[in-house]
C-alpha positions as CSV (number, residue, x, y, z in Angstrom):
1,X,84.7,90.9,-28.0
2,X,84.2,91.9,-24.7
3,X,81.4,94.3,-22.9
4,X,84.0,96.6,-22.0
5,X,85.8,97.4,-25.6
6,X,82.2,97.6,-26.8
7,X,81.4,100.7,-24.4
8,X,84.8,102.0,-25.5
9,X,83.9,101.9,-29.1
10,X,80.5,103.5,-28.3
11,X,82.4,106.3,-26.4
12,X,84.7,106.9,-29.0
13,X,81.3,107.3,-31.7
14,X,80.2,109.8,-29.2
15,X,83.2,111.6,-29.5
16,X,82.1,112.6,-32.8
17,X,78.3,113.2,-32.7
18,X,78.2,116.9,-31.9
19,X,80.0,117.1,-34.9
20,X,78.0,115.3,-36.9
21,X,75.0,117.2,-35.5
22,X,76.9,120.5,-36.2
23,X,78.0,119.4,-39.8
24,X,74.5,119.1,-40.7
25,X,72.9,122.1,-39.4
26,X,75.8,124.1,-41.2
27,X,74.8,121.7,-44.7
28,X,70.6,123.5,-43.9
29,X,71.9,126.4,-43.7
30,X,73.8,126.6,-46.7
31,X,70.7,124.9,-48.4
32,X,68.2,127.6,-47.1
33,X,70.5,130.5,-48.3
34,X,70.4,129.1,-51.5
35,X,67.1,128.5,-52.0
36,X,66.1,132.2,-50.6
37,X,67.9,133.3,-53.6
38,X,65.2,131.9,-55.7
39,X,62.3,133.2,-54.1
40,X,60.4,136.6,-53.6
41,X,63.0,138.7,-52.0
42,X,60.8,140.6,-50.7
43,X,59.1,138.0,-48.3
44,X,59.7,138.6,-44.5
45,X,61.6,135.3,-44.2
46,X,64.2,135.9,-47.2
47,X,64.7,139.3,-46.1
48,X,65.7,138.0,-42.7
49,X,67.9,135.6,-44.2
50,X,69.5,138.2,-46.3
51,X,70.2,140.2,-43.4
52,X,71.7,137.7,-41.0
53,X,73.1,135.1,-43.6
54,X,76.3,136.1,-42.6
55,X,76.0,136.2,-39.8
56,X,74.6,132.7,-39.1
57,X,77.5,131.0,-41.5
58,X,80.3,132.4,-40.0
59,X,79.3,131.6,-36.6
60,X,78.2,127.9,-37.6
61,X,81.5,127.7,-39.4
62,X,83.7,129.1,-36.2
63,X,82.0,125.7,-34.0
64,X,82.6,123.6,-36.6
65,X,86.0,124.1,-36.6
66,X,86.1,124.2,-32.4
67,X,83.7,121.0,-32.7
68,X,86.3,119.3,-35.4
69,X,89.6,120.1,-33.8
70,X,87.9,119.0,-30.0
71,X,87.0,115.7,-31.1
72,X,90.3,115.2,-33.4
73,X,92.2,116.0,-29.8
74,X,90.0,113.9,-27.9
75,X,90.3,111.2,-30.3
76,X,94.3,111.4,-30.6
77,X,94.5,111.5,-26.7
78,X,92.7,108.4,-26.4
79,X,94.4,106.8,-29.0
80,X,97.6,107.6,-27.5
81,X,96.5,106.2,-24.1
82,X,95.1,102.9,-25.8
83,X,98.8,102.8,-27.0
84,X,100.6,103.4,-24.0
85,X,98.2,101.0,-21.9
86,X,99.1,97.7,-24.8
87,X,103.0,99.4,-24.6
88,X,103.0,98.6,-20.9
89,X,101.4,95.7,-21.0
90,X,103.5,94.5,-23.7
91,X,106.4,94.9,-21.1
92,X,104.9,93.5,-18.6
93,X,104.3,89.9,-20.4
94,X,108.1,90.4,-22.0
95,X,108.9,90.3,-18.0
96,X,107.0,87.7,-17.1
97,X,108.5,85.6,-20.3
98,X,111.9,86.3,-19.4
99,X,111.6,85.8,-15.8
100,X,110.2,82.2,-16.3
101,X,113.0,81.6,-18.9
102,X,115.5,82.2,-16.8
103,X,113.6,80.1,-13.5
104,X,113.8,77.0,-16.8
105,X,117.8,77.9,-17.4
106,X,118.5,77.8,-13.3
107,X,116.4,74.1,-12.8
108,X,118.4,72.7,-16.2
């Protein structure tokens, strides 16, 4: 394996980080909703999560979804550069091949 696909596969992770990152805040904040419901709900802190809930989960929910179909794009646009980058080269060595095949058929 070579440095450079190494630093391509790190890249490609990193791609996906924020997500993960935004995944689990949006997982704590699920968590802390339920678990206000179990408390005193009249505590400062429950009331505030009562209030702005809502608010919180919807907005968490709106990046996720920007945050999952960014780094689906991303990853598809890489993947199809990756593909056109072996494509071409693919041709390239099918030229070369042919080309020296024909340079045996003319010295024969």
């Amino acid at each position: 394996m070579k440095k450079d696909d190494s630093k391509d596969a790190r890249l490609d992770r990193m791609t996906f980080y924020p997500l993960i990152v935004m995944g689990a805040i949006f997982c704590i904040s699920i968590f802390i909703v339920i678990a206000t419901t179990f408390g005193d709900q009249d505590h400062p802190m429950n009331r505030w999560v009562n209030q702005n809930a809502n608010l919180i989960l919807i907005t968490e929910s709106v990046l996720l979804v920007i945050l999952s179909v960014g780094a689906m794009t991303l990853d598809r646009l890489r993947t199809l550069k990756i593909i056109a980058l072996e494509q071409e080269n693919f041709a390239q060595e099918a030229n070369v091949a042919e080309s020296s095949s024909e340079a045996n058929d003319d010295v024969g």
